[in-house]
N, C-alpha and C positions, 0 to 999 in steps of 0.2 A: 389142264385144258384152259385155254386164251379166252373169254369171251369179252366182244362189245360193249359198256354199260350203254344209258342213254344218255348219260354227260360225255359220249363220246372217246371213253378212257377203256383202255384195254386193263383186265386184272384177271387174274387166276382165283379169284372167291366172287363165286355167286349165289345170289340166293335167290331163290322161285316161290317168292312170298305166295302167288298164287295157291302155290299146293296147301296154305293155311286160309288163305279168304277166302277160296273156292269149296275149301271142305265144311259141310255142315257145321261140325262143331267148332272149328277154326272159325267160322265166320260167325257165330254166335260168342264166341267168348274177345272177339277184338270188337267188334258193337256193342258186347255191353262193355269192355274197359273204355272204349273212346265214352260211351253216351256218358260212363259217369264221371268223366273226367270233363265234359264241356260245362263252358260258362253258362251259369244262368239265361241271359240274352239272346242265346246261340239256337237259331230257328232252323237253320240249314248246314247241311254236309254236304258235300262233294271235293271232285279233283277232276286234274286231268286224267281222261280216259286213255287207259283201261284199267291203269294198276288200281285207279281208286274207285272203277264203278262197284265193284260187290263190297267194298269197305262202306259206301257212303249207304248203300241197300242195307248193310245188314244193321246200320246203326238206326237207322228210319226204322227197319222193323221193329227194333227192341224199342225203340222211343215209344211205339204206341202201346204195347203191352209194360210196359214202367210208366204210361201214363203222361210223358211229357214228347208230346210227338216236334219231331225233327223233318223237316223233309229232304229227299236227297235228290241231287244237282248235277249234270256232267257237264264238263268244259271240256268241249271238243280240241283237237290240235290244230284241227282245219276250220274254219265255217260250213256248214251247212251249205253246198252246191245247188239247192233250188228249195222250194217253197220259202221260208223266213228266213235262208240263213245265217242262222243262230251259232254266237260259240256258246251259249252256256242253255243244258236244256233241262226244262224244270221248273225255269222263272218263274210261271201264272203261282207257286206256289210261295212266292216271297216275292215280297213289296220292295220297292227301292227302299235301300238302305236296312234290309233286313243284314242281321250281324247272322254270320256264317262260320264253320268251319270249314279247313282244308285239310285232304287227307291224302295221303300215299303210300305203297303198299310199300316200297323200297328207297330209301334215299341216299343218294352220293354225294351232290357237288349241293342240291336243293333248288337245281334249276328248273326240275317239272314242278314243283312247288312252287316256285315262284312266279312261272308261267300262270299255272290255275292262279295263283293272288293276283295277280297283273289284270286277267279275265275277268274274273269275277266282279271286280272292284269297276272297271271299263264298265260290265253292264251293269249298276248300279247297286250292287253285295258292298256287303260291311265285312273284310275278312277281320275276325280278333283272334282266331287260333289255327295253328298247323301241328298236323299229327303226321308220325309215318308209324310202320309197324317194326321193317329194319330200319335200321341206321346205319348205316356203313362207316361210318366215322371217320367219313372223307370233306370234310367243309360245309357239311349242311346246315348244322347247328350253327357257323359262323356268319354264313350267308344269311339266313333267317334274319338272326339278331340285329345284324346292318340296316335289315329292311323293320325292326322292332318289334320281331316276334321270336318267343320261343318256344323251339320244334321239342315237342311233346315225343316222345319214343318208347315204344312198348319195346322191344328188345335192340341191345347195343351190340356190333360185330365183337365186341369182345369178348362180350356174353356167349354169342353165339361158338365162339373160339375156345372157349374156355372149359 
């Protein structure tokens, strides 16, 4: 079966991370690996919506029961069409220049990642870290590093292959 990615690339391996951050216990064991993998300084999570909205919730939740609360963040694809028109929503909970993470439930080329970095950083976020959960081990990690970051990965397509 052919499917679409969001980098716009046709492949025959897909993966529906959803059906792990969606599921209760999927989504309690990837918030607590991200929470204890961020930086000290790191106040805030999010991504571009959708892949990263239950990623950045479920890390916020375990943040307050482990005692070091996180808040989490969406960065829309669109702006907001009336009231504030906001691409990133969440702000009132971090201050400019609060340091952030970025997360995503699946990554290929690392262009929705660097979409949410671009965002975030415009409305006044500090990004210092990017996570994904897959990694498809299509140019993401390279893409990242150009921009001086490196993409954190809880599992590798090879892994996942293997």
């Amino acid at each position: 079966m052919k499917v679409t990615l969001a980098s716009g690339r046709e492949s025959d391996f897909y993966v529906d991370a959803r059906q792990t951050t969606l599921n209760a216990e999927g989504s309690f064991l990837i918030g607590s690996l991200i929470h204890e993998a961020l930086l000290p300084g790191v106040v805030g999570v999010g991504g571009l919506t959708m892949g990263a909205d239950p990623i950045a919730s479920a890390v916020s939740s375990i943040s307050v029961v482990r005692g070091r609360p996180v808040h989490a963040f969406i960065v829309r694809k669109e702006p907001k069409g009336h009231g504030l028109q906001r691409w990133v929503e969440g702000r009132a909970n971090l201050p400019d220049g609060s340091e952030v993470a970025i997360v995503e439930d699946t990554t290929t080329t690392g262009g929705s990642l660097l979409k949410a970095v671009d965002r975030a950083e415009s409305e006044g976020l500090r990004v210092v870290q990017c996570f994904t959960v897959v990694d498809r081990e299509e140019g993401a990690a390279e893409a990242l590093a150009e921009r001086g970051f490196t993409l954190r990965t809880l599992v590798r397509r090879a892994e996942l292959e293997a």
